[in-house]
Structure formats: C-alpha cells, structure tokens
RODOZA-518336 format. One record per residue (C-alpha): x, y, z; residue in one letter. Coordinates in nm, 3 decimals, decimal comma, padded with zeros to 5 digits, always signed. Last residue first. Layout:
N
(site (X; Y; Z); a) ...
This chain:
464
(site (-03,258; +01,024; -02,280); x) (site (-03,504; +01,171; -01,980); x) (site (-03,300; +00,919; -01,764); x) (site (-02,924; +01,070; -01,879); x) (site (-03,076; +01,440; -01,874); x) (site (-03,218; +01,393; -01,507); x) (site (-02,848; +01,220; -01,394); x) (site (-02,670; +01,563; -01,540); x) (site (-02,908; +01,748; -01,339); x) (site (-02,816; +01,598; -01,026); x) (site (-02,461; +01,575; -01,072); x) (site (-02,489; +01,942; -01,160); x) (site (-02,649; +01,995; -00,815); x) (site (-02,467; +01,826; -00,599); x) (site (-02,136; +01,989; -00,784); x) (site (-02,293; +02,337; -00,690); x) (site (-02,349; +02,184; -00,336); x) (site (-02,010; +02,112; -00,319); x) (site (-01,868; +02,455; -00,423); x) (site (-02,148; +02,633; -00,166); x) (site (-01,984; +02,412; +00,086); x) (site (-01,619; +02,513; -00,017); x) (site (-01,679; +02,854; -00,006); x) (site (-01,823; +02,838; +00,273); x) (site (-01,521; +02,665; +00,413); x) (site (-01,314; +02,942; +00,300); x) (site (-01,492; +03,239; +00,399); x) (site (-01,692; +03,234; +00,705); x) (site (-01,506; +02,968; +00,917); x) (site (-01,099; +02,985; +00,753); x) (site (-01,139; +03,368; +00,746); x) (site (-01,288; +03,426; +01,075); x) (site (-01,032; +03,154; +01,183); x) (site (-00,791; +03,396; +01,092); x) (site (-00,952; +03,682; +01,208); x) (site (-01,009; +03,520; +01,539); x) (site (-00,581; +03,452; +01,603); x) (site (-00,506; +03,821; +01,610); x) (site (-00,610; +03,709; +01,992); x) (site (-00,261; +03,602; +02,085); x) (site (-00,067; +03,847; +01,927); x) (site (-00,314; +04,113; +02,122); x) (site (-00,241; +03,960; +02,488); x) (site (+00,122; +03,948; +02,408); x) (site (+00,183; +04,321; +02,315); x) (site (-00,067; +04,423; +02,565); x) (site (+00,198; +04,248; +02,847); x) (site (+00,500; +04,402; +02,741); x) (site (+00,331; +04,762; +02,645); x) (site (+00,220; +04,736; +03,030); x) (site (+00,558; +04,722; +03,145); x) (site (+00,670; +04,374; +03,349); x) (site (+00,642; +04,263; +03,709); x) (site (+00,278; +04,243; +03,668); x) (site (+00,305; +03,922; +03,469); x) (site (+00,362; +03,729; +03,798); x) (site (+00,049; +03,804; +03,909); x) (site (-00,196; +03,667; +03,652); x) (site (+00,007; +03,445; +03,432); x) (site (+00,211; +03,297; +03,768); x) (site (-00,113; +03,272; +03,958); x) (site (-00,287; +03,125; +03,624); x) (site (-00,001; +02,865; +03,648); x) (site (-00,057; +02,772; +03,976); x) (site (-00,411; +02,692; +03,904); x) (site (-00,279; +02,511; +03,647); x) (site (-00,116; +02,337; +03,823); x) (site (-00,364; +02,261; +04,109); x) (site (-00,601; +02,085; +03,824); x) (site (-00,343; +01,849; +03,721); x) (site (-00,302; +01,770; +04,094); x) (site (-00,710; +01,732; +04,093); x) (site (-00,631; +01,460; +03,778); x) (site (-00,278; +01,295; +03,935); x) (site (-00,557; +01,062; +04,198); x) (site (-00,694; +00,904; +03,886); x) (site (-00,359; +00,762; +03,807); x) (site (-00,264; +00,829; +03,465); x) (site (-00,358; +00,592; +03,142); x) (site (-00,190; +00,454; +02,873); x) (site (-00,309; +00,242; +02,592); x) (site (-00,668; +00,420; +02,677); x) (site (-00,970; +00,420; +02,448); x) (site (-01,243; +00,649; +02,486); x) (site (-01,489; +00,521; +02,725); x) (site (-01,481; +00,834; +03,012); x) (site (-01,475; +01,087; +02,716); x) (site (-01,662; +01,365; +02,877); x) (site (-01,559; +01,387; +03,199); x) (site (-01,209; +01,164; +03,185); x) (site (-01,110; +01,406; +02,887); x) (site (-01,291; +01,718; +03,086); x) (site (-01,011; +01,643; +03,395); x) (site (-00,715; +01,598; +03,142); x) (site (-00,746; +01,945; +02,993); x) (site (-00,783; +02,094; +03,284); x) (site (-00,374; +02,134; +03,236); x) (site (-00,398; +02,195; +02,874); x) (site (-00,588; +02,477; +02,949); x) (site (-00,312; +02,617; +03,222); x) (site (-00,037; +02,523; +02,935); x) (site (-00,205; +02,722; +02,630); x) (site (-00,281; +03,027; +02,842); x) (site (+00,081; +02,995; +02,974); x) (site (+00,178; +03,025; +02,589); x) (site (-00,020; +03,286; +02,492); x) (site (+00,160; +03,555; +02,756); x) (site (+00,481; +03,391; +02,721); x) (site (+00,531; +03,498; +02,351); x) (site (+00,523; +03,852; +02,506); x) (site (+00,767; +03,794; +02,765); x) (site (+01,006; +03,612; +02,498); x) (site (+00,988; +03,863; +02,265); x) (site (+01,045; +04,168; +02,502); x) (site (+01,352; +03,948; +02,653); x) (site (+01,480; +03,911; +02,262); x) (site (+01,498; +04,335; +02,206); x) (site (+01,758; +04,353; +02,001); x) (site (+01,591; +04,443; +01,660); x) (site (+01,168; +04,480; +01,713); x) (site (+01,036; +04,582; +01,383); x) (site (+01,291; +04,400; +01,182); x) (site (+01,331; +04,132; +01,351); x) (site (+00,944; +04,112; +01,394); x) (site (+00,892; +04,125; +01,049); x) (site (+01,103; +03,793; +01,007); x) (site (+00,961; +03,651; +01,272); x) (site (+00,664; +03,674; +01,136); x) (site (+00,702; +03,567; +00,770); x) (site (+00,930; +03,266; +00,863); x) (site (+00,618; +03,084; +01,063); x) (site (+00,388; +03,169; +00,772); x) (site (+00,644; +02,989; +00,541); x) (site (+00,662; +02,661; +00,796); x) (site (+00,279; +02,687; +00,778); x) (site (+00,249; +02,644; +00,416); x) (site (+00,524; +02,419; +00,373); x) (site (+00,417; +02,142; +00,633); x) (site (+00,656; +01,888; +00,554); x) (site (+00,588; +01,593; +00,362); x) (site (+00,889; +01,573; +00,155); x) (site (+00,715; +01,638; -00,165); x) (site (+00,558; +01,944; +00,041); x) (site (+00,265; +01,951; +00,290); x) (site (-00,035; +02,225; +00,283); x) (site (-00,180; +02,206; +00,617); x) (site (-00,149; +02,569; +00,687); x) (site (-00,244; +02,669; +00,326); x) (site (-00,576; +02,548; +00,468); x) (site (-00,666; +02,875; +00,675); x) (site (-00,681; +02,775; +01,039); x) (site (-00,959; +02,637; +01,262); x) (site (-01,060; +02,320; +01,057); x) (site (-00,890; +02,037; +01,195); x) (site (-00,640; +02,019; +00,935); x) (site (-00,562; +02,377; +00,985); x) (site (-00,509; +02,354; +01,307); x) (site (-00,271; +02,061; +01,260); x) (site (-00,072; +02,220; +01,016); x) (site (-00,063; +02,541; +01,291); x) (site (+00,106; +02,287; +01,553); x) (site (+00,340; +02,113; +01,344); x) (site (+00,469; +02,428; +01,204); x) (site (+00,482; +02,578; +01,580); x) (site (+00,695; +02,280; +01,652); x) (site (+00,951; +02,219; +01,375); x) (site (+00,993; +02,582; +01,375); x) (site (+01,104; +02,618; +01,709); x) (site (+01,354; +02,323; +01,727); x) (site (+01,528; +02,493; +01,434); x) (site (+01,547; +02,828; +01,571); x) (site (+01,678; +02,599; +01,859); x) (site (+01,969; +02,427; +01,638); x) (site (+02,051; +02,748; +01,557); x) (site (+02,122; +02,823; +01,913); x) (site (+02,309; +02,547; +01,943); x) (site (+02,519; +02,625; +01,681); x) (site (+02,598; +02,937; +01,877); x) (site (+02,668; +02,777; +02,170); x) (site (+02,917; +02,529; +02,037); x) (site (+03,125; +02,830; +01,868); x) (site (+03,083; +03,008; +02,249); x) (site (+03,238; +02,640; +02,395); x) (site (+03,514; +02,692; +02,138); x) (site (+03,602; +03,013; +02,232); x) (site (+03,607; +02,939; +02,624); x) (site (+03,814; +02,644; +02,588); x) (site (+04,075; +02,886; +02,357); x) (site (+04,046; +03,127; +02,681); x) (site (+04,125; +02,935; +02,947); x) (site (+03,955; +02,585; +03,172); x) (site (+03,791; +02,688; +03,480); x) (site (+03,826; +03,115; +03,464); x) (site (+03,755; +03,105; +03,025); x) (site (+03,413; +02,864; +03,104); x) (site (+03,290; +03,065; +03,361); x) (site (+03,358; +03,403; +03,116); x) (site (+03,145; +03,199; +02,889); x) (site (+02,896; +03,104; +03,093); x) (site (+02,756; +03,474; +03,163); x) (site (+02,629; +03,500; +02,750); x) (site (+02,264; +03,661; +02,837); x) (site (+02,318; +03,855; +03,152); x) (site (+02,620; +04,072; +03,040); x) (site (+02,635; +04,386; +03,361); x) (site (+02,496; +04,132; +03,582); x) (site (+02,626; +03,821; +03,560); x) (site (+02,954; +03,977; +03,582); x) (site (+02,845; +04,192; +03,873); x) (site (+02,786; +03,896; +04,038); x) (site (+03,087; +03,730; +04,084); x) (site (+03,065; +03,416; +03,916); x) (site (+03,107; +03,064; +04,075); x) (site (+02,775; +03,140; +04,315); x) (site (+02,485; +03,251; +04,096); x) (site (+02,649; +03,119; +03,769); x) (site (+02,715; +02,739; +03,874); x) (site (+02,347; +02,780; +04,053); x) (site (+02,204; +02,847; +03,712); x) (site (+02,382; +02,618; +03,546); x) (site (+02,326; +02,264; +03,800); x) (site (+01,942; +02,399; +03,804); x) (site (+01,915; +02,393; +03,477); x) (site (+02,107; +02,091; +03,347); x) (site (+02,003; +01,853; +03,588); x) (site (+01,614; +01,930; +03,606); x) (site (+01,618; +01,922; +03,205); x) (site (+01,803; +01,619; +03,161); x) (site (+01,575; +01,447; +03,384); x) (site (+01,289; +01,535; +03,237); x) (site (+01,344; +01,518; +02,916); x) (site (+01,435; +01,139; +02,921); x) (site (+01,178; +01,096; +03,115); x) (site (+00,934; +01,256; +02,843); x) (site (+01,150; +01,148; +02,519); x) (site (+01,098; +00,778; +02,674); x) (site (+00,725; +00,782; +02,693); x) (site (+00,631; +00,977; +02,336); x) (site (+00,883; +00,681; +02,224); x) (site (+00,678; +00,402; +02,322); x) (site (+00,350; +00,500; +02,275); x) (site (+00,449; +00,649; +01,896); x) (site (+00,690; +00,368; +01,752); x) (site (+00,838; +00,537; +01,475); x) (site (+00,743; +00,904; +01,660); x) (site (+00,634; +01,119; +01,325); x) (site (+00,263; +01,189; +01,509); x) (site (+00,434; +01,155; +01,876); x) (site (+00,657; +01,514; +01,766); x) (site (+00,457; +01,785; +01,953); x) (site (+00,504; +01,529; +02,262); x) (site (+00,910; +01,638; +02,329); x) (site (+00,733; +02,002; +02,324); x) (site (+00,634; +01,904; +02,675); x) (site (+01,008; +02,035; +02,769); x) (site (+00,960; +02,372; +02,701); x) (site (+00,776; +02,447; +03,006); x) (site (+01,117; +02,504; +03,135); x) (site (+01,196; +02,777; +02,854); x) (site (+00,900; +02,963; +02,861); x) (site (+00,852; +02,912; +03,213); x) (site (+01,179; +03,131; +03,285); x) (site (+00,999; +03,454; +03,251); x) (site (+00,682; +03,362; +03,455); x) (site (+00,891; +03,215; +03,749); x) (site (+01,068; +03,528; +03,715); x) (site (+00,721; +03,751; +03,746); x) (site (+00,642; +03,509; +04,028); x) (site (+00,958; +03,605; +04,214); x) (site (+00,892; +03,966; +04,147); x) (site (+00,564; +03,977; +04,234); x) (site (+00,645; +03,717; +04,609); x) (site (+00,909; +04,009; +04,663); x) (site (+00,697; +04,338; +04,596); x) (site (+00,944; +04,611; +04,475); x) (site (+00,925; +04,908; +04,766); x) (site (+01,301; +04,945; +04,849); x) (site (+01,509; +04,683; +04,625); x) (site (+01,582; +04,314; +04,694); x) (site (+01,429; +04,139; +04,440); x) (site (+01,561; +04,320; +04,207); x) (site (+01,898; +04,299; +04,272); x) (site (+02,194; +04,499; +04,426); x) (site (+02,114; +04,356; +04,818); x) (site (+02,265; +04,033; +04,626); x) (site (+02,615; +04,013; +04,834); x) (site (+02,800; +03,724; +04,632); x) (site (+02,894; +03,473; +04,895); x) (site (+03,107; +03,298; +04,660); x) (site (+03,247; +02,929; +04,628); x) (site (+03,552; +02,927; +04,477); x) (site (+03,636; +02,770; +04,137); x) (site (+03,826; +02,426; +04,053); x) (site (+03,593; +02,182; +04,161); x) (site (+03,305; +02,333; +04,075); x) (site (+03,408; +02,517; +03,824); x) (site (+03,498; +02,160; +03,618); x) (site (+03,181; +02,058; +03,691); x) (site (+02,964; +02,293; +03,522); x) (site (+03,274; +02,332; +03,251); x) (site (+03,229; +02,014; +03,165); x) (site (+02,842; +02,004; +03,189); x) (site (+02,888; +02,247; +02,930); x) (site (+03,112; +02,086; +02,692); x) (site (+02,916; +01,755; +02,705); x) (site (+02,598; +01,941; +02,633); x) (site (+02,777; +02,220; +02,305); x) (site (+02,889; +01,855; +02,233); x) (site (+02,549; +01,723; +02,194); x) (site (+02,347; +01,951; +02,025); x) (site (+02,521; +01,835; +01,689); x) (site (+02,226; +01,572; +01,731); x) (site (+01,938; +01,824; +01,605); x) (site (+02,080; +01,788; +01,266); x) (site (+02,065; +01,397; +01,237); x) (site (+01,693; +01,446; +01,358); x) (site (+01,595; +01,735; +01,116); x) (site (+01,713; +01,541; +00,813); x) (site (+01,470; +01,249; +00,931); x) (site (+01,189; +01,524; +00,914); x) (site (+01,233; +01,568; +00,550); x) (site (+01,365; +01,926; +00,394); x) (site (+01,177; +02,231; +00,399); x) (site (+01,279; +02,242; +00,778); x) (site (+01,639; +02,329; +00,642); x) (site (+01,494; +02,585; +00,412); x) (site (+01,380; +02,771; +00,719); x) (site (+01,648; +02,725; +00,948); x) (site (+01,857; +02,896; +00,692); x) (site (+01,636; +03,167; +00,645); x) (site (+01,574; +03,237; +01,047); x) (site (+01,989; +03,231; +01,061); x) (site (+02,038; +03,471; +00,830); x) (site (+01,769; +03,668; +00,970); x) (site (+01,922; +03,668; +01,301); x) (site (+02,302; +03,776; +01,190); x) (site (+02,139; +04,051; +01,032); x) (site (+01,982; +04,208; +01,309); x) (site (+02,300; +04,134; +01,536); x) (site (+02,491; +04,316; +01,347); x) (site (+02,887; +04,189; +01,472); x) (site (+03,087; +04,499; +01,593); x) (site (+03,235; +04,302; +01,910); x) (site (+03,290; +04,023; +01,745); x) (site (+03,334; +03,768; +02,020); x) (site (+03,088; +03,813; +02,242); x) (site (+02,915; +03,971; +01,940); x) (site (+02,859; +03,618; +01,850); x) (site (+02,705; +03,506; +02,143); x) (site (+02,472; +03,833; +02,174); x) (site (+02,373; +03,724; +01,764); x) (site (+02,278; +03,365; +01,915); x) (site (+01,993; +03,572; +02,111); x) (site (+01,864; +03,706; +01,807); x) (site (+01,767; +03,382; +01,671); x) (site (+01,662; +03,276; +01,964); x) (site (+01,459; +03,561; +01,971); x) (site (+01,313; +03,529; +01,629); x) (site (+01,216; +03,145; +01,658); x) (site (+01,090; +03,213; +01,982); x) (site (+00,786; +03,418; +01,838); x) (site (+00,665; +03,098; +01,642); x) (site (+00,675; +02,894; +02,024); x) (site (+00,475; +03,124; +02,185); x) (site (+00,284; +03,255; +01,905); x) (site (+00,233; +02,882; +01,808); x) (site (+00,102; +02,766; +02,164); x) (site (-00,063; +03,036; +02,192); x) (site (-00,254; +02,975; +01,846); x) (site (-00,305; +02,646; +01,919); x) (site (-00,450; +02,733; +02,320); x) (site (-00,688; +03,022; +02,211); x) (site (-00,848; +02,823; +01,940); x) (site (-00,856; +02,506; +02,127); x) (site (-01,075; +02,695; +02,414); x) (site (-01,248; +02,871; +02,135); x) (site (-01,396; +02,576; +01,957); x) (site (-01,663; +02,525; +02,282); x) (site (-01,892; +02,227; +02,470); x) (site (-01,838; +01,901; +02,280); x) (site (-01,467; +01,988; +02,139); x) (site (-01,354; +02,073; +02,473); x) (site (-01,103; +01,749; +02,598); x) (site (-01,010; +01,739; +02,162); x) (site (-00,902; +02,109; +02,104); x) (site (-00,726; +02,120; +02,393); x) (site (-00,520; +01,750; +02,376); x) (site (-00,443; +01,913; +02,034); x) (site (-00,324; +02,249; +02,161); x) (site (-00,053; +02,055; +02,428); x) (site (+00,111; +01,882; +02,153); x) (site (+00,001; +01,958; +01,796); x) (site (+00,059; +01,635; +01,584); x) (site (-00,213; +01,411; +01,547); x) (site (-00,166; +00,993; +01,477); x) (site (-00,135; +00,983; +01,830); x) (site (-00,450; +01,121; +02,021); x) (site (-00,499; +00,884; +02,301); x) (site (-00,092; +00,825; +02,328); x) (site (-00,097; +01,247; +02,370); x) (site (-00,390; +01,215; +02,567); x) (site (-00,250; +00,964; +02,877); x) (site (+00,090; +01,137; +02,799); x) (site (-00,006; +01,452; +02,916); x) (site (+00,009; +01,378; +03,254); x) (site (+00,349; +01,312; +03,271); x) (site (+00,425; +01,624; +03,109); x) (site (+00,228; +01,811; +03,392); x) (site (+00,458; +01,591; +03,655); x) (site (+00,731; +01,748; +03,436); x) (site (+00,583; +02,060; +03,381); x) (site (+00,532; +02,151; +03,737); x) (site (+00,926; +02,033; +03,800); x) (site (+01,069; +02,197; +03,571); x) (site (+00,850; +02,531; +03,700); x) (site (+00,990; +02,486; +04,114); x) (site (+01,366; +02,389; +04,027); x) (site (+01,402; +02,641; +03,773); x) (site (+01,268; +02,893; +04,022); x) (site (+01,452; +02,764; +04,313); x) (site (+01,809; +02,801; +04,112); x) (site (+01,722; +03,197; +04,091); x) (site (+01,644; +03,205; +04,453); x) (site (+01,976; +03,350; +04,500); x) (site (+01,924; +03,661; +04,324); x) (site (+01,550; +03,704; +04,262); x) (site (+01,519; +03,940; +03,947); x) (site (+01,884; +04,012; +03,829); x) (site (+01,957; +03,616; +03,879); x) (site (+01,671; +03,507; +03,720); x) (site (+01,729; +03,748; +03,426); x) (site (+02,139; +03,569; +03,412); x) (site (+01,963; +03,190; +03,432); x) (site (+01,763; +03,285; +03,075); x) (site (+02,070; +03,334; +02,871); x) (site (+02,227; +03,009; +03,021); x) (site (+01,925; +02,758; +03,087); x) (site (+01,753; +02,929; +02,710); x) (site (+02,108; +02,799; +02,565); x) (site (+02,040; +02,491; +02,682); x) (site (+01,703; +02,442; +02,534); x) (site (+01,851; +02,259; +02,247); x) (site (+01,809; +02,028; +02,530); x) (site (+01,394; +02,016; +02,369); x) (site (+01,432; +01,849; +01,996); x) (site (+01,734; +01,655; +02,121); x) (site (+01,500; +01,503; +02,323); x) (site (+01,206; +01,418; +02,117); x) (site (+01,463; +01,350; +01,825); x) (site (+01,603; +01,086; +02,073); x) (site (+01,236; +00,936; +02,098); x) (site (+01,290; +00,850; +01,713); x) (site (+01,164; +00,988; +01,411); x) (site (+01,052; +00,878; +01,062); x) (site (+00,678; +00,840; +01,067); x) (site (+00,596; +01,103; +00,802); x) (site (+00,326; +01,321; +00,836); x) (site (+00,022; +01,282; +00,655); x) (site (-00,117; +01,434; +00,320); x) (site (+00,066; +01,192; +00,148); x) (site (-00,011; +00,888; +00,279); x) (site (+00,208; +00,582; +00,190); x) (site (+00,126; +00,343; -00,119); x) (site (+00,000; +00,000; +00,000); x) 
C-alpha cells in the first residue's frame, strides 16, 4: 500500500524528542542571568519549582498524547479534543498560543545567538546575523523530518562541553557569597512574592519547554513508546542541566559579571575553569546550538498550525505539505513573522520572549484541565496509557498555579509588554474568521454546486 501523502511522516525516534527540547540549553544560560537580576539566589529555586510543574504536567499529558497519536500539535491538540463538545475557542486560544509562543521564539533565539557572537565580534549586526539564521532554518525544515533528527544531534557537544565546565568550576572555582542587596528582588518598595512570580513567569517559557518532546508523537516510529521515553528522558536532563547552570552562575561568578552581560555569563565561567581557547570553542558550540533551537522552534509551531488547519480552525495553506511531507504552508507563515518582527523589534529578545509567554501559559493552564474534561466527557475512549486518577485534581492545582504565575507574575513587566502578548494572541479570530466564514463556505457552496450538476446531469441521462 502506497504511503499517505497528506500525513506526516513516521521517521523519528524518541532521541529526536530530546534533542528536539536540550537545544534548550542555551535558554538555561541566557535565561539563568534574568533570574539572577530578578531574585538573586532564589534563581536556582525557580528552575527547580517550574521543571518540576511541567514534568509531573508532562506526565500527565501522555495519557492524551498516546490517546491522540496519529495528530501532531502537543498541548493544543489535547485542547481542542477534551472541549470539542462544549466550545472551539478553548482550542483556538491554546493552538494559536502555543504557536505565538513557540513561532515568536524562533526570532529571539535567533537574536539571542547574535549576543554570542558579538561576544566575540564586538561589531557583529546582530539584526542581520538573526535573519540569516531564520532563512537557513527555514529551508532546512523544507527538507524531511529524518534530516531534522541527524541535525538536532550536533546539540550534543555544546551538552558535554557544558556540563564540563559545570563541573569543572566546581571543583576548581571558589564558592562565593555574592552580596545580592543589588537585585531586584531586593530593592526598596518592589513586591518580593511579584517579582519572584514575574521570574517564574519569565523562565517558564523555557522550562515548560520540555512538553514540546510530545509535539513530535505523530512522526514518533513507535508512537506510545517513544512519546514515553522522550518525556523521562526530558525530564531528567532538564532538572540537571538547569538547576546545576544556574546555581554554577549565581555562586562561581561574581555577580556583577552576571549582571552587567546577563545573556552570555557562561562563557567568562568557562575562560576562569579551563582558558580562553576552551572558552572560544564552547561560544562556537553555543551558537550552533542556538541554531539548532530556531530549528527546534519551527519544527513545533509548524506542526502545531498544520494541525489547526487540518482540523478546521486555520486557513488550509497551513496544512499544505511538500514532496517531503513537511508542512510548507505553515513553515512559510512561521518565517514571515519573525522575520517582520526582527525587523520591527531588533535587540529586544527578553520583550519577545515575555510577550510569547503571555499565549503560551494560556495554552499550558488549558492543557492542564485538559485531562479532567477528557475523563468527563470521554470516560470510554480508548486508553493504551492511562494516569492515576488521583494525578487529575493535581493536574487541576497546576494550572491553578499557572494562572497565579500568568496573573500576578506578569505584573512585574511594562504594560506595552503584556498588551503586546495579549493582542498576538487574539489576532488569532480573524484567521479563523477567514478559515469559518470564507473558505469553508466557499467550499460548501462549491459542493453543493457539484450536488447539483450531478443531479441534473443524472435527469438528462433518464429523460434520454
């Protein structure tokens, strides 16, 4: 039998799961110097508190993502299906956060990887550097999925080098007692529990990161099992990695390091344990992983928005595939935006990330009652894999924590911030304004015009 070609490709492995998400390290480093400025030494409690959430949430998720998978989409498909008998705009809301969160990544990753450079090259244009890289990212995706996972492996020595130098300080590098009365946290009149919640908010975007390993069980080889190992594998590496960095640069570095270059601080840690030629190479490392990121970002928003579109929400150019069976259409959408917001926006990644943020937790806290409305309304469905009926109120408690660190936590940032995400993620109605009112009305008043030939066409043949 001839394979599909309006489905995608079953080609992967669990280890493009992971790969896919510990090209996250970069986020750990460039996201660990924020934390600091925010909390100070708490910084290391906030990746421990939102890896965690996601990984029991994570957990969780695999009940629906094994229910669901032949469907690519992640967290916006287990939406779309748990609501699907009482309201569409649930799943609206979550896909399209879901892709503004992870489709507005692509640019600040991108630009992020231009701070790396200019680490080196001080006169480097970062604006440049970040298109460049969006391009090439793009044409790379244009290829077949199995292309993707023998990319996403040149992740690993930027790992290997890191933990290297995580350990490597350790032994080699005082411990300091940096004095933190400088940040955030700590100033005259700032509320602490805001301000910790506000970096809880900021570093959930990369954390949270980790379900993405799911985004991928329609192109998993062997779907139930793989969708489970890419989620402990995951797991661990990300609860490891983060918290091991971010306390390496809250008490290996002197402060004021981490503070006056927040976004590249391992490299000077890497030049003090090992020299200056380590320190180079690691940067060359980092910036391929970066790229590998961009990457990692437009295989999942394109998955996500091809799904949409297949189920109706989304234009249909969005679930257009190409000879290699990857979703052109939505991969091309995904390169239009960023590449107008590197223009509009320029160095500016943090803005990006806060504002992608915004959808994304909305996308995460439905996902996370998600589970309770499956059991409700879908008691009979089909199971290969099913949660303990105790983890559905815990489900239920995350996300209740998660609207906290929405709600609250976005306070810590300006208002333009905030407004900027909250109106990227409902430009999402005029598209399915367009896909609803326009396109598939088009297409019923196109099959009802064929009805109707057909009919008159069978009249003629019995008159003759």
């Amino acid at each position: 039998m001839s394979e599909n070609k309006n489905t995608l490709r079953r080609g992967a492995s669990w280890t493009l799961g992971v790969f896919l998400v510990i090209t996250g390290l970069l986020d750990w480093i460039y996201l660990s110097g924020p934390a600091i400025e925010m909390v100070g030494k708490w910084a290391p409690l906030v990746w421990v508190i939102t890896v965690g959430l996601m990984a029991i949430s994570c957990y969780i998720f695999l009940e629906m993502a094994i229910m669901h998978k032949d469907k690519a989409g992640g967290m916006a498909t287990y939406v779309i299906e748990a609501f699907k008998n009482r309201s569409s705009v649930p799943g609206l809301l979550a896909m399209w956060g879901y892709v503004t969160s992870w489709g507005l990544a692509v640019a600040a990753i991108a630009t992020f990887a231009g701070y790396f450079v200019q680490f080196f090259i001080p006169d480097f244009n970062i604006v440049i550097g970040a298109l460049v890289i969006v391009i090439g990212c793009f044409f790379m995706n244009l290829l077949s999925v199995d292309i993707a996972n023998k990319v996403q492996s040149l992740i690993i020595p930027g790992i290997i080098a890191s933990i290297a130098v995580i350990l490597g300080a350790w032994v080699t590098q005082p411990v300091l007692t940096p004095d933190f009365s400088q940040v955030q946290l700590y100033v005259s009149g700032d509320n602490t529990i805001v301000t910790f919640l506000g970096a809880c908010l900021l570093i959930s975007w990369s954390a949270y990161a980790m379900e993405a390993v799911l985004t991928l069980i329609a192109e998993y080889k062997d779907p139930v099992a793989d969708a489970k190992k890419s989620v402990y594998g995951a797991a661990a590496i990300f609860m490891v990695m983060t918290v091991g960095i971010c306390a390496s640069l809250t008490y290996l570095l002197p402060l004021d390091i981490v503070l006056n270059d927040p976004f590249t601080p391992l490299l000077p840690l890497a030049e003090a344990t090992f020299g200056t030629a380590y320190a180079y190479g690691l940067g060359i490392l980092f910036i391929i992983g970066l790229i590998l990121g961009v990457n990692c970002c437009f295989i999942a928003s394109s998955r996500v928005l091809y799904e949409a579109s297949s189920l109706g929400y989304l234009p249909r150019i969005f679930s257009n595939l190409n000879k290699n069976q990857s979703p052109i259409g939505a991969l091309a959408f995904i390169l239009l935006i960023n590449v107008a917001l590197i223009l509009g926006v320029g160095e500016a990644p943090v803005f990006m990330v806060v504002a992608g943020t915004i959808g994304y937790l909305v996308t995460v806290i439905l996902a996370n009652f998600s589970i309770y409305f499956m059991r409700k309304d879908f008691p009979d469905a089909e199971r290969e894999f099913r949660v303990p009926d105790f983890l559905i109120p815990v489900s239920i408690g995350i996300g209740i924590i998660n609207i906290i660190f929405l709600v609250v936590g976005s306070t810590s940032y300006t208002i333009g911030n905030i407004a900027v995400g909250v109106g990227v993620l409902l430009s999402v109605f005029p598209l399915y304004w367009y896909r609803t009112k326009v396109e598939d009305r088009k297409s019923v008043a196109g099959s009802s015009s064929f009805a109707v030939a057909a009919a008159e066409l069978e009249v003629e043949r019995l008159e003759k």
